[in-house]
C-alpha positions as CSV (number, residue, x, y, z in Angstrom):
1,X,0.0,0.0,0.0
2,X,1.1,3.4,-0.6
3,X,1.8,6.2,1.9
4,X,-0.8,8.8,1.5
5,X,-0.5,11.4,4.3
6,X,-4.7,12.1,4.7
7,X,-5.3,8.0,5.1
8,X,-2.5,7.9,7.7
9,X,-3.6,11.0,9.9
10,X,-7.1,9.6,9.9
11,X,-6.4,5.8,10.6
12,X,-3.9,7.3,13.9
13,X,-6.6,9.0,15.1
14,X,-9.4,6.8,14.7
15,X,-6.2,4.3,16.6
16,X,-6.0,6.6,19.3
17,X,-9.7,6.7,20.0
18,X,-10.4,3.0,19.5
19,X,-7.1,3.0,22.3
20,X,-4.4,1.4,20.2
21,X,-0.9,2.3,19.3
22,X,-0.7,3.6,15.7
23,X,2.4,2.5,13.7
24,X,1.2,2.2,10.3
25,X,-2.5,2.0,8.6
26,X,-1.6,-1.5,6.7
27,X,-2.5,-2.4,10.5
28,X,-6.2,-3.0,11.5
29,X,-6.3,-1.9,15.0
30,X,-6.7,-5.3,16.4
31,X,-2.7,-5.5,15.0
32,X,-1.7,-2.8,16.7
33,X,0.1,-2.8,20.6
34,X,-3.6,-2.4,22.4
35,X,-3.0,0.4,24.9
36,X,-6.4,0.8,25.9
37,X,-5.2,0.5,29.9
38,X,-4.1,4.1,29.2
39,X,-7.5,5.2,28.4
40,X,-9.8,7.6,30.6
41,X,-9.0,8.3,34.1
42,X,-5.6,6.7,33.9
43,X,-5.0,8.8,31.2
44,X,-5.4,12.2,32.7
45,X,-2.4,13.9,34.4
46,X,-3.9,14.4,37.6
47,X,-0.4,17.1,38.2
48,X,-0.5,20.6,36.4
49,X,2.1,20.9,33.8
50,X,3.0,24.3,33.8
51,X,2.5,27.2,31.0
52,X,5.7,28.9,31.8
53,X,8.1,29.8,29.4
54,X,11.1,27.3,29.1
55,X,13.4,29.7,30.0
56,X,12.1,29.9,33.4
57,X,13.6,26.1,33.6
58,X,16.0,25.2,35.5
59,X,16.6,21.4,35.5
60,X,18.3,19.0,38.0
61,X,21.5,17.5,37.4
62,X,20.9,14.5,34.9
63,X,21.7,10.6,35.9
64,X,22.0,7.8,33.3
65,X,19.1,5.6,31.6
66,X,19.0,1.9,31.3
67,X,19.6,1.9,27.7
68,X,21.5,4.9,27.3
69,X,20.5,8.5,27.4
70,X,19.9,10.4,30.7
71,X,17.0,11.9,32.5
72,X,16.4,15.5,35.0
73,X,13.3,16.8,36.5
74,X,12.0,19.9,36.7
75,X,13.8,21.8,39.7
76,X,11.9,25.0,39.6
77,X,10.0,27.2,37.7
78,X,10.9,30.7,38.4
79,X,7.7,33.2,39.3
80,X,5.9,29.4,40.3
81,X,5.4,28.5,43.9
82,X,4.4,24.8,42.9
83,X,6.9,22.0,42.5
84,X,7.4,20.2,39.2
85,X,9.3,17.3,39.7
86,X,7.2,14.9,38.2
87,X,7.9,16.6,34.8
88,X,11.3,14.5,33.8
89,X,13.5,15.8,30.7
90,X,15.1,12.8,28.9
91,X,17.7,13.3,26.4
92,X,19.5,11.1,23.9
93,X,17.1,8.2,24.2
94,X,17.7,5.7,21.4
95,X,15.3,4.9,19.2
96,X,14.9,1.7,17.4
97,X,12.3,0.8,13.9
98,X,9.4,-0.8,14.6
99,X,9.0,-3.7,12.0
100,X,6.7,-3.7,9.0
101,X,6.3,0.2,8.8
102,X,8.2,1.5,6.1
103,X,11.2,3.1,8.4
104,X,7.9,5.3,9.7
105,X,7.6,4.2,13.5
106,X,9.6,3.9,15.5
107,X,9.9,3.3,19.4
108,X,13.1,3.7,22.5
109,X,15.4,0.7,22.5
110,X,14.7,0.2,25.9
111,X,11.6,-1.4,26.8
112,X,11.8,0.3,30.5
113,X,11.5,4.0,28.5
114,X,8.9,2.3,25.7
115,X,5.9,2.2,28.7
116,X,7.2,5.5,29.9
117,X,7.3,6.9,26.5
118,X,3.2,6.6,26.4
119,X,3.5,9.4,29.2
120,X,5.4,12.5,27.0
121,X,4.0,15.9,27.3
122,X,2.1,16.6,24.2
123,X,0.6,19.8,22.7
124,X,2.7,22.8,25.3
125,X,5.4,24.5,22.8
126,X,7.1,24.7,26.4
127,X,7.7,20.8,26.6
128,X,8.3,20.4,22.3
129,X,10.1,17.4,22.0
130,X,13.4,17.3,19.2
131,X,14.8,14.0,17.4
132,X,18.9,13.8,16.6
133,X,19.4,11.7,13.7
134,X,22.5,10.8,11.4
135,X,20.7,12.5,8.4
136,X,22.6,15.3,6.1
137,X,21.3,18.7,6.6
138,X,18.9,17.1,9.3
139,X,21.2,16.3,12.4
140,X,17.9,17.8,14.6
141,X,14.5,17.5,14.0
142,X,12.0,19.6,15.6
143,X,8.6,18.4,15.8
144,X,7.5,21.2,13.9
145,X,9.3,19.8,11.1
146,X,7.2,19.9,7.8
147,X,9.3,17.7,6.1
148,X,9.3,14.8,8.5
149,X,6.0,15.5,10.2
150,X,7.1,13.6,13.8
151,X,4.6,12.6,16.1
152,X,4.6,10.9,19.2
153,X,1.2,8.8,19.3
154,X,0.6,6.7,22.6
155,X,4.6,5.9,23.0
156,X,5.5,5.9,19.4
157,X,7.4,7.9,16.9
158,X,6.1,8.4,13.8
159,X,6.8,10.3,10.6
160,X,3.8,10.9,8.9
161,X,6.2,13.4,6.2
162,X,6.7,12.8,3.3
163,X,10.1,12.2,4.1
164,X,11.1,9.0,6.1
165,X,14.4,7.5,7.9
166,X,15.9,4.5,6.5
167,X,16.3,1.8,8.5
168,X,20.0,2.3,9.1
169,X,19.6,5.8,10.3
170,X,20.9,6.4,13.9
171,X,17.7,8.2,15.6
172,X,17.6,9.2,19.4
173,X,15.5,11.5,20.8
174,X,17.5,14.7,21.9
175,X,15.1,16.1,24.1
176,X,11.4,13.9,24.9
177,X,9.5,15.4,28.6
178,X,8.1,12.6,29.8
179,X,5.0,13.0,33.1
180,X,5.6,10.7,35.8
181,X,3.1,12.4,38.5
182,X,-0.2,10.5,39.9
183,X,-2.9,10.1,36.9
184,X,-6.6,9.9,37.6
185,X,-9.2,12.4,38.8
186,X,-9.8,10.7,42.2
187,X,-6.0,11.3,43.6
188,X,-6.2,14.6,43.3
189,X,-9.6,16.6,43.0
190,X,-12.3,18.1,45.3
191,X,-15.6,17.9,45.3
192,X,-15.5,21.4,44.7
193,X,-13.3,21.4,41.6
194,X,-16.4,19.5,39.7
């Protein structure tokens, strides 16, 4: 089958509602990793994740990853009284091709960081993740790329561009925030927050 970009961007959402991983749309959802554990109130970040600018950051000292790569949390947040370190930055995390998808998804080597992975801070320009890859002319990706077209869909990478990495390309991700706080409604709001 072809890659055309509408079919793909439909099929990953209708996978993300129907509470499956999305890697490629020759998959019927029932093919796909089921995530559907992830979906509704284990799914909601019961911490805030802060709007402040990122250059109000200022991160903890990093320690290694099983797999490679290292991790920080969010020290403070300057003009924020509330804590943040539940918000983790992890940076150089490689990434390995997942099978049958044209060099389009792709997921962490590590299968301790693939079930955190499902947890990165998406849609806050403050928390953008980036890619590092072995590509001329596109050593970092941004995932505002227009050529590559990155997303991160329930813990996997995907280029839905209409450019793709080939299967030997080195890929890691330079810079992924990950939430590792409570999740659920009931660990965290009042009666009076309904």
């Amino acid at each position: 089958m072809s890659f055309n970009y509408n079919n793909e961007v439909l099929d990953l959402l209708l996978k993300k509602t129907l509470g499956s991983a999305y890697t490629s749309a020759d998959l019927v959802s029932g093919q796909e990793t089921p995530v559907l554990p992830k979906i509704q109130n284990s799914q909601i970040f019961t911490n805030r994740i802060t709007d402040a600018n990122a250059s109000n950051f200022t991160w903890s000292s990093t320690s290694n990853v099983t797999g490679g790569g290292t991790v920080s949390y969010l020290d403070v947040v300057t003009g924020e009284t509330s804590t943040f370190q539940y918000i983790k930055k992890y940076e150089a995390i490689p990434m390995s091709v997942v099978a049958g998808t044209n060099n389009r998804a792709w997921k962490p080597t590590d299968s301790g960081i693939q079930e955190k992975f499902e947890n990165v801070i998406l849609g806050k320009p403050n928390f953008s993740f980036s890619i590092t890859t072995d590509i001329t002319n596109y050593t970092t990706i941004y995932s505002t790329n227009s050529l590559y077209k990155p997303v991160i869909n329930n813990g996997v990478l995907v280029f839905l561009g209409n450019s793709v990495p080939t299967s030997t390309t080195v890929i890691s991700m330079k810079e992924v925030y990950i939430y590792e706080g409570a999740f659920g409604t009931t660990t965290g709001m009042l009666i009076s927050d309904i």
